[in-house]
N, CA, C and O atoms as a Tripos MOL2 file, in Angstrom:
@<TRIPOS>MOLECULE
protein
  212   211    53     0     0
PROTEIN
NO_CHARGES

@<TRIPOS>ATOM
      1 N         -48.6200   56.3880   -4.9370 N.3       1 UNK1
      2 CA        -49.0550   57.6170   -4.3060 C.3       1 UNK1
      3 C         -50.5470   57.8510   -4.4840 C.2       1 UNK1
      4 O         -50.9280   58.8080   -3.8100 O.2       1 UNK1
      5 N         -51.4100   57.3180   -5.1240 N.am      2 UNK2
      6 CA        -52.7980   57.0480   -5.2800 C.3       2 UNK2
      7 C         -53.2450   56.5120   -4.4040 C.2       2 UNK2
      8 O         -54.4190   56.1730   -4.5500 O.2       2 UNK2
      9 N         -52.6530   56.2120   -3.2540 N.am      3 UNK3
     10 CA        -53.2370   55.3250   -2.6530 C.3       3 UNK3
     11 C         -53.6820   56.8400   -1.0950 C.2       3 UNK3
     12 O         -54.7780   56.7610   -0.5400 O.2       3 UNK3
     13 N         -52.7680   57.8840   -0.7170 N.am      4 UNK4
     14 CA        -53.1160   59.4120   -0.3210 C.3       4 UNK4
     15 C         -54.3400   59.6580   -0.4890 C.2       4 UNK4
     16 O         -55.1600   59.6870    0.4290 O.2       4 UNK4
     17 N         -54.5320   59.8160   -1.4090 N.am      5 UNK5
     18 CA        -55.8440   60.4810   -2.2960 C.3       5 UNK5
     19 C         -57.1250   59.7580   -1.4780 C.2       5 UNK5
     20 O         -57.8520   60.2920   -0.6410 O.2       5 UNK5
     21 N         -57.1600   58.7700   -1.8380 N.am      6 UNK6
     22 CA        -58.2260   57.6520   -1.3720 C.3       6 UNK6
     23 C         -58.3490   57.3290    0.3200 C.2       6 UNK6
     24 O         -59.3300   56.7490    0.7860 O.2       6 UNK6
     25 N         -57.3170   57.7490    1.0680 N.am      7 UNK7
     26 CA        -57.1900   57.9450    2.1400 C.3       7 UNK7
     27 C         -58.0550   58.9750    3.0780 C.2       7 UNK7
     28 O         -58.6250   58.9230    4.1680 O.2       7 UNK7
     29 N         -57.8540   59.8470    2.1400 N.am      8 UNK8
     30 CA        -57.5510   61.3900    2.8620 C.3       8 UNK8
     31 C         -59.5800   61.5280    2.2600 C.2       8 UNK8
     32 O         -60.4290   61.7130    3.1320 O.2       8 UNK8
     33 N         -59.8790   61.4380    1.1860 N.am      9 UNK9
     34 CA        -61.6820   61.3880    0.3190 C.3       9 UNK9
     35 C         -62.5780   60.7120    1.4970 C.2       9 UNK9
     36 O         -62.3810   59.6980    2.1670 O.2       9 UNK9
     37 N         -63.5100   61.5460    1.4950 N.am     10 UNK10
     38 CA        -64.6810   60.8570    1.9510 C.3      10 UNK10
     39 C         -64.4410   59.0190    2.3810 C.2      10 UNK10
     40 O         -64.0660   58.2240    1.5190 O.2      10 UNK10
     41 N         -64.5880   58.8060    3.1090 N.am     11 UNK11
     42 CA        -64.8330   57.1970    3.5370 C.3      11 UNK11
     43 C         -66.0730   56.4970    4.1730 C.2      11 UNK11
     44 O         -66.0390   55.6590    5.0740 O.2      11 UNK11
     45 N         -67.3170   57.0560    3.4600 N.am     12 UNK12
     46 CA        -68.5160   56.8800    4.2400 C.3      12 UNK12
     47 C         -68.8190   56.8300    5.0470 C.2      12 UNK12
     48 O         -69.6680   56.0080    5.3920 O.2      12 UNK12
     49 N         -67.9290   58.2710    6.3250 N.am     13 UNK13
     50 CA        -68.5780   58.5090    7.2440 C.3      13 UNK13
     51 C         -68.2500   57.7390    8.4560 C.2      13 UNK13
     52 O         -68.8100   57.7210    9.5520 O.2      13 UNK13
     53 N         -67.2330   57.1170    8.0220 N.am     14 UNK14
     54 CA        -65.9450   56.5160    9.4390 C.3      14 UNK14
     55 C         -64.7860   57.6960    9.7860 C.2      14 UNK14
     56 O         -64.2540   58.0310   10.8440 O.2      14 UNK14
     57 N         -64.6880   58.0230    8.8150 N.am     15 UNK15
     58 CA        -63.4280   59.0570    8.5830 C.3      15 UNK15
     59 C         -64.1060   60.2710    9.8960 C.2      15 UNK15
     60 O         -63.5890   60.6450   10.9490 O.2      15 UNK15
     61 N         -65.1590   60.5520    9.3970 N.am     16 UNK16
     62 CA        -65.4240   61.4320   10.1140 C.3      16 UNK16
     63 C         -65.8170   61.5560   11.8820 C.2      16 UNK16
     64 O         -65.6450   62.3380   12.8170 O.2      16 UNK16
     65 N         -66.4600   60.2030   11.5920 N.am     17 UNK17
     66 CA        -66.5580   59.2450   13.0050 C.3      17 UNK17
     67 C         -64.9530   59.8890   13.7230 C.2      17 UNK17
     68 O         -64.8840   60.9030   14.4170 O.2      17 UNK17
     69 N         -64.0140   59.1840   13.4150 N.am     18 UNK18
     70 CA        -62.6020   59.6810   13.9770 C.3      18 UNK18
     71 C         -62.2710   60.9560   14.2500 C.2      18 UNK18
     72 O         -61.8520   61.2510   15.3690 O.2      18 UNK18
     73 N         -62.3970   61.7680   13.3850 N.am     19 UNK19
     74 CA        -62.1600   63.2200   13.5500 C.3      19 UNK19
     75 C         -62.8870   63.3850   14.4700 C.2      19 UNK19
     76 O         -62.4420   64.3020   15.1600 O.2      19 UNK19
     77 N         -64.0080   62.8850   14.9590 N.am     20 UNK20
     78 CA        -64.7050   63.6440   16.5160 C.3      20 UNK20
     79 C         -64.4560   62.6020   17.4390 C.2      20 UNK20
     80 O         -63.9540   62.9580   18.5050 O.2      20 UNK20
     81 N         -64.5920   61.8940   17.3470 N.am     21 UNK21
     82 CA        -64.5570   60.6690   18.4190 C.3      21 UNK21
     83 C         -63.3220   60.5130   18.8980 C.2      21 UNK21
     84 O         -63.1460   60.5210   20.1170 O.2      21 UNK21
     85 N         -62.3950   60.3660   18.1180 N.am     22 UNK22
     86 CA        -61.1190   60.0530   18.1690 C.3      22 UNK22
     87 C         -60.5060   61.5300   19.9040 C.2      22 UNK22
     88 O         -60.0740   61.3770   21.0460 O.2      22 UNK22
     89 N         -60.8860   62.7960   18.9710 N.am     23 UNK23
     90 CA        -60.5790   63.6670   21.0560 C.3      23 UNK23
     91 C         -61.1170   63.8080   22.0170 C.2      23 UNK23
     92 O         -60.7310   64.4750   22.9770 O.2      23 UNK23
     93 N         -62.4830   62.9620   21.8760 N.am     24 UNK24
     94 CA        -63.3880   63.0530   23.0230 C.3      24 UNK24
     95 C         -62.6060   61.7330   23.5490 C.2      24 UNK24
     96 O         -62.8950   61.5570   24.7330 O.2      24 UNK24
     97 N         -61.7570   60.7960   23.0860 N.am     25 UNK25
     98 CA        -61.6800   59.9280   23.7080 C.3      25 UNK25
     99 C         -60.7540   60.1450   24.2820 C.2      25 UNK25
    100 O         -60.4740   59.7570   25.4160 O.2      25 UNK25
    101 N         -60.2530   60.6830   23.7020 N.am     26 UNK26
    102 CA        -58.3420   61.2990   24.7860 C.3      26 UNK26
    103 C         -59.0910   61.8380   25.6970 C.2      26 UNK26
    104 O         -59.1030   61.2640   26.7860 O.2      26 UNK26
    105 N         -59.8430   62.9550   25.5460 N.am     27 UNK27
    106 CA        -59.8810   63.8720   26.8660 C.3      27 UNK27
    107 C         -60.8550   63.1030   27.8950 C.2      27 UNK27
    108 O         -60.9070   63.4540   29.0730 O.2      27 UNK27
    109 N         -61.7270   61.8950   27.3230 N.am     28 UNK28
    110 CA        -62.1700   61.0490   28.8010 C.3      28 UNK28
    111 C         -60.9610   60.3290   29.4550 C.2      28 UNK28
    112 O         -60.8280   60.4750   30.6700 O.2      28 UNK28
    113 N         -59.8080   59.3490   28.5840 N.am     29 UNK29
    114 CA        -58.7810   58.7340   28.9670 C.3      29 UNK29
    115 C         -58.0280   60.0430   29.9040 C.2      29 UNK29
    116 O         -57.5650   59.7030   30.9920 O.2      29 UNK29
    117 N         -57.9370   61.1170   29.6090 N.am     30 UNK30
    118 CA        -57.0010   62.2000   30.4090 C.3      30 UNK30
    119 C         -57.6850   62.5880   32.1670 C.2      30 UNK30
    120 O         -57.1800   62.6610   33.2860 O.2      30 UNK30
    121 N         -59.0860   62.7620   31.5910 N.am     31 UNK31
    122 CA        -59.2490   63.0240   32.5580 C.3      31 UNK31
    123 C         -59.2590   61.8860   34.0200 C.2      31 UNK31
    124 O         -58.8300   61.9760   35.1710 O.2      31 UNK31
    125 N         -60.0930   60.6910   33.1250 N.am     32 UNK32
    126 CA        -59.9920   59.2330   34.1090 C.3      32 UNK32
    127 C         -58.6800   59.1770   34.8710 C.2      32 UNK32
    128 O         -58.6080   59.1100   36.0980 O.2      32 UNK32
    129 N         -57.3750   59.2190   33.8140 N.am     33 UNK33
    130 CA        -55.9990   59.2450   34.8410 C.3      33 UNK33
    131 C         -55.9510   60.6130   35.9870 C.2      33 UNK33
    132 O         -55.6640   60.5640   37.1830 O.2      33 UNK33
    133 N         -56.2240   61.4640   35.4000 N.am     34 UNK34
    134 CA        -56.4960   63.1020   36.5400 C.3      34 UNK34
    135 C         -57.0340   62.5570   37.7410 C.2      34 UNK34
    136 O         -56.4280   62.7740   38.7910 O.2      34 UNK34
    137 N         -58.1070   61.8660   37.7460 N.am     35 UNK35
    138 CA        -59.3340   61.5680   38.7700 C.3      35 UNK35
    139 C         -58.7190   60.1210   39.2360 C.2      35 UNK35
    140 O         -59.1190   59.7560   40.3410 O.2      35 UNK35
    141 N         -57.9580   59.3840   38.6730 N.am     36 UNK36
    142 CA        -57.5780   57.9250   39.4770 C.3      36 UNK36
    143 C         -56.1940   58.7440   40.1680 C.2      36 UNK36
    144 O         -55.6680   58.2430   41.1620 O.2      36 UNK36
    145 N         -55.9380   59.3440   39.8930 N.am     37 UNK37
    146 CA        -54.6600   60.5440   40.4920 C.3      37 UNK37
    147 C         -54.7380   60.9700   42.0840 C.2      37 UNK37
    148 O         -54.0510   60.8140   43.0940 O.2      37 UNK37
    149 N         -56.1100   61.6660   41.6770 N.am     38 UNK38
    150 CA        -56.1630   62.6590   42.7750 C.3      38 UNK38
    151 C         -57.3340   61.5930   43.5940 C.2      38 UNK38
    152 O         -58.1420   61.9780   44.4390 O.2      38 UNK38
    153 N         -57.2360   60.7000   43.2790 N.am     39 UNK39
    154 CA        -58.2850   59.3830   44.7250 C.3      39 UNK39
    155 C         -57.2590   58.6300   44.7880 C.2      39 UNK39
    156 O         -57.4080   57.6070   45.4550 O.2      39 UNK39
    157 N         -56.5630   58.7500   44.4540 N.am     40 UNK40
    158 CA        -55.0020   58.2980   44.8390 C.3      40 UNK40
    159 C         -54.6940   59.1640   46.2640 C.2      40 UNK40
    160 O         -54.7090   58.8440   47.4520 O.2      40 UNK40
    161 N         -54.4590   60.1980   45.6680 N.am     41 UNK41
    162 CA        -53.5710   60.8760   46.5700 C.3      41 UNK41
    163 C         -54.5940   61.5610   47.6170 C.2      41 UNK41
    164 O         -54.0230   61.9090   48.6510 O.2      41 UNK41
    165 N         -55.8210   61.8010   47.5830 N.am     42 UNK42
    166 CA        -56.5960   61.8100   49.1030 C.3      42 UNK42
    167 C         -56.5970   60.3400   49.3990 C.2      42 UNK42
    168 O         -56.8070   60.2390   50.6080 O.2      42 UNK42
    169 N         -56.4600   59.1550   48.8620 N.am     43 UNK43
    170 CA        -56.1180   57.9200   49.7410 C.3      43 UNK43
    171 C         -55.0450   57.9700   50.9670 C.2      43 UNK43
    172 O         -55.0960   57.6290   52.1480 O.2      43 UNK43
    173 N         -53.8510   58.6720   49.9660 N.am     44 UNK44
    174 CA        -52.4370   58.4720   51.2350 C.3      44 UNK44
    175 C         -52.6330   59.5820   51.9670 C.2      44 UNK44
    176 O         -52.0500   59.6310   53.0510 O.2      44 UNK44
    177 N         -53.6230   60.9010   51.4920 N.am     45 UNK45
    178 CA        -53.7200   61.6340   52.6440 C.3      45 UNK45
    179 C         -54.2750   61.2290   53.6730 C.2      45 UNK45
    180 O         -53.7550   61.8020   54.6310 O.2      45 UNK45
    181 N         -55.0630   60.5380   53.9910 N.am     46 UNK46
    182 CA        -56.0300   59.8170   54.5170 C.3      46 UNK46
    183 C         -55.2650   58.9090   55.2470 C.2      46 UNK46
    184 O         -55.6350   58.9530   56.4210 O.2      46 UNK46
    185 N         -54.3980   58.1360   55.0870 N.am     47 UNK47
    186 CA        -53.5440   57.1790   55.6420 C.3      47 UNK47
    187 C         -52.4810   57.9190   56.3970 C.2      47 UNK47
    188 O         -51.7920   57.3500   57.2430 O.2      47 UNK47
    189 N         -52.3320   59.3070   56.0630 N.am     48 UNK48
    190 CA        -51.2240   59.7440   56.9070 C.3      48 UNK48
    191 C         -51.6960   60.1140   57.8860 C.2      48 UNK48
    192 O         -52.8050   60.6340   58.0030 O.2      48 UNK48
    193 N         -50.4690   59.7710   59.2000 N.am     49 UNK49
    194 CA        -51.1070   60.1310   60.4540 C.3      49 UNK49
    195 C         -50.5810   61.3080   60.7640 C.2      49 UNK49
    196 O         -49.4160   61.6870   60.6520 O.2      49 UNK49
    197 N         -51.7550   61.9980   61.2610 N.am     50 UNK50
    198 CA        -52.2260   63.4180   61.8870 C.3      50 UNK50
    199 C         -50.9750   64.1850   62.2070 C.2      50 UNK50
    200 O         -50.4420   63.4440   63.0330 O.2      50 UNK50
    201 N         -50.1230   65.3030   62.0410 N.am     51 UNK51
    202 CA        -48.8430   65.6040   62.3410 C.3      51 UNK51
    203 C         -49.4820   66.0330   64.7000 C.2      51 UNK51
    204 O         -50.5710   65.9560   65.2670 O.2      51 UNK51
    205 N         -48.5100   66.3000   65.0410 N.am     52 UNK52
    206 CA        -48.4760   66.1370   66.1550 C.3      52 UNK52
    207 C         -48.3570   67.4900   66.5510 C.2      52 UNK52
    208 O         -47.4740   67.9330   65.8170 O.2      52 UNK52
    209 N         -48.8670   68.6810   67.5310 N.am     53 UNK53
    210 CA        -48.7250   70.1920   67.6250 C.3      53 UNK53
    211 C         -47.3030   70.1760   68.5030 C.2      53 UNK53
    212 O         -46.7720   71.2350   68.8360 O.2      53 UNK53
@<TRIPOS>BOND
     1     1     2 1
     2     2     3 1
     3     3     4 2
     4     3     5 am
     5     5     6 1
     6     6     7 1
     7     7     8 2
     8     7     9 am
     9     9    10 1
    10    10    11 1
    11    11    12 2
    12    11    13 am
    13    13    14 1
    14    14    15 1
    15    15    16 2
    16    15    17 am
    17    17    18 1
    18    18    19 1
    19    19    20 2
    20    19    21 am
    21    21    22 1
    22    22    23 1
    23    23    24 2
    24    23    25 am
    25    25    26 1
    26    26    27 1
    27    27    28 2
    28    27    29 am
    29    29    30 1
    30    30    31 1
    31    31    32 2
    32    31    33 am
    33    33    34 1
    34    34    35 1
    35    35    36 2
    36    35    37 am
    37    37    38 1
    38    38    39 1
    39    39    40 2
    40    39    41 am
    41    41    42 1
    42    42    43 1
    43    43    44 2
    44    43    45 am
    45    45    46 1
    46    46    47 1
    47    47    48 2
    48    47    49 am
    49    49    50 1
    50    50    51 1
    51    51    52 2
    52    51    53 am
    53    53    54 1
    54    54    55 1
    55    55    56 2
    56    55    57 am
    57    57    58 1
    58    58    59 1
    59    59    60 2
    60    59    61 am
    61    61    62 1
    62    62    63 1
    63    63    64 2
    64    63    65 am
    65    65    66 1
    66    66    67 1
    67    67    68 2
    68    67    69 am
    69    69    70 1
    70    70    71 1
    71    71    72 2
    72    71    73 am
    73    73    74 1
    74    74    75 1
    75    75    76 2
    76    75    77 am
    77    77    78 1
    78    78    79 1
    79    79    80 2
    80    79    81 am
    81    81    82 1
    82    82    83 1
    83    83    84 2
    84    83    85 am
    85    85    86 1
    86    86    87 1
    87    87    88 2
    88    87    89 am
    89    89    90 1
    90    90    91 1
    91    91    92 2
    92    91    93 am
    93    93    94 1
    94    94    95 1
    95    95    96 2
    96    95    97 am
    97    97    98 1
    98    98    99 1
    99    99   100 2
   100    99   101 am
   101   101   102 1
   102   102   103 1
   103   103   104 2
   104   103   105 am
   105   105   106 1
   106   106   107 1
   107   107   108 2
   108   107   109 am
   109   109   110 1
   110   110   111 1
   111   111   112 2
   112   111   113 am
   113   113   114 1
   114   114   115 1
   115   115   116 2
   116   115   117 am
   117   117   118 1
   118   118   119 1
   119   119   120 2
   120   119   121 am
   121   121   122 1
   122   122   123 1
   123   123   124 2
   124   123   125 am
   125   125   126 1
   126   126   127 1
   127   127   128 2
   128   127   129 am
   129   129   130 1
   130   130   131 1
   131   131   132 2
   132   131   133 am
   133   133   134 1
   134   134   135 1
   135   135   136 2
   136   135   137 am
   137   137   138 1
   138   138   139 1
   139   139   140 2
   140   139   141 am
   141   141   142 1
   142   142   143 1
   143   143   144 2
   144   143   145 am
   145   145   146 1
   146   146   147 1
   147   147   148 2
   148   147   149 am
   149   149   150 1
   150   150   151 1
   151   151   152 2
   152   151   153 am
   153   153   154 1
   154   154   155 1
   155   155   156 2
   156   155   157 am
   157   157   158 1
   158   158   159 1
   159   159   160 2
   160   159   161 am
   161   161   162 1
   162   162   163 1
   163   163   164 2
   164   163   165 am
   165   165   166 1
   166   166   167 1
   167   167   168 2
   168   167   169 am
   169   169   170 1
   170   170   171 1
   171   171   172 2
   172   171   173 am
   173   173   174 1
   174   174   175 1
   175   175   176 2
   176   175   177 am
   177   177   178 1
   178   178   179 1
   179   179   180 2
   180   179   181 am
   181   181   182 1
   182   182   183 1
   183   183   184 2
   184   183   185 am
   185   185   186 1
   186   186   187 1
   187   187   188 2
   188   187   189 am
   189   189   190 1
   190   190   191 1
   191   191   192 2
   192   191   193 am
   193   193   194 1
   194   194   195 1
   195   195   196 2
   196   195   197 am
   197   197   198 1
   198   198   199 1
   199   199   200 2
   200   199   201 am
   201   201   202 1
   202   202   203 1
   203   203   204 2
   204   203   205 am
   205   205   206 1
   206   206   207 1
   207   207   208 2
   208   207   209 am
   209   209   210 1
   210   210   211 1
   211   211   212 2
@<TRIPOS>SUBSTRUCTURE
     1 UNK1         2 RESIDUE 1 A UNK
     2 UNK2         6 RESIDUE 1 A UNK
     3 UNK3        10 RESIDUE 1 A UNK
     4 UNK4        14 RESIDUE 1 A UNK
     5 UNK5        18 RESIDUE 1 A UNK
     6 UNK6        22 RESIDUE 1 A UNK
     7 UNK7        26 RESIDUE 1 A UNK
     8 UNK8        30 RESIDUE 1 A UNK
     9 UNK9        34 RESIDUE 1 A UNK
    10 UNK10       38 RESIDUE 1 A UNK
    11 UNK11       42 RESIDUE 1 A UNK
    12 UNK12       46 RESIDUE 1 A UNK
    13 UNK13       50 RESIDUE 1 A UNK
    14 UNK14       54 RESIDUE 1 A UNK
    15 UNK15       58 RESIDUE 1 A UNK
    16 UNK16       62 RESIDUE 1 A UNK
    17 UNK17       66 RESIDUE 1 A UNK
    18 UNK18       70 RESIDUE 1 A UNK
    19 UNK19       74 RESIDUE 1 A UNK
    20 UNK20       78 RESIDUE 1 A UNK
    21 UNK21       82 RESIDUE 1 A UNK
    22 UNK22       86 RESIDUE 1 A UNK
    23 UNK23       90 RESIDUE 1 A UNK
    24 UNK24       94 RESIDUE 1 A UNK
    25 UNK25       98 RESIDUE 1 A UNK
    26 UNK26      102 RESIDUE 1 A UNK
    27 UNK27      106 RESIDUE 1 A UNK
    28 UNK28      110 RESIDUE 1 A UNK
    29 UNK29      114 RESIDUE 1 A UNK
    30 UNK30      118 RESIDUE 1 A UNK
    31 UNK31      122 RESIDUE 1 A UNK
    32 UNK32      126 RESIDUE 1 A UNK
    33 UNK33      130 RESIDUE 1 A UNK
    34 UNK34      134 RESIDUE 1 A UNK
    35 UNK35      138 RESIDUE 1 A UNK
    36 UNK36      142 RESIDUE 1 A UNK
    37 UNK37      146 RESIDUE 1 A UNK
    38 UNK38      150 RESIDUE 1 A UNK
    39 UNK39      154 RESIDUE 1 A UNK
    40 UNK40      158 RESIDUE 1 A UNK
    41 UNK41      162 RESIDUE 1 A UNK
    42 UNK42      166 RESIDUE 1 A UNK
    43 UNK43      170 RESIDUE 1 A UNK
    44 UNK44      174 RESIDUE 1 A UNK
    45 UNK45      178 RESIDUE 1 A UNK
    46 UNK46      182 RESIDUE 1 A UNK
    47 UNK47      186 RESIDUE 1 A UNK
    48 UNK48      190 RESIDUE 1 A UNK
    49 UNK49      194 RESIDUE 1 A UNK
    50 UNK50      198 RESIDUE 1 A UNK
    51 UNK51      202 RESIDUE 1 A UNK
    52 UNK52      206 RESIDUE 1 A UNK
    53 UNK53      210 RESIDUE 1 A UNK
């Protein structure tokens, strides 16, 4: 269980690296899928043909 301790302490500044880096990277990965999403889907809008009056 000593091994917690040493985990969780200071790690020269990698540790902390993660704590910020680590949700900026989700929320670029989140948004990239949002945005490959929606140029997705004005693609097939785009491909659909025109409804008819």
């Amino acid at each position: 269980m000593e091994t917690i301790p040493a985990l969780i302490a200071h790690q020269g500044g990698w540790d902390e690296i993660l704590l910020v880096g680590g949700p900026i990277v989700l929320i670029i990965g989140v948004l990239a899928l949002a945005k490959r999403r929606v140029d997705a889907q004005a693609a097939a809008d785009d491909e659909a043909p025109a409804p008819k009056p």
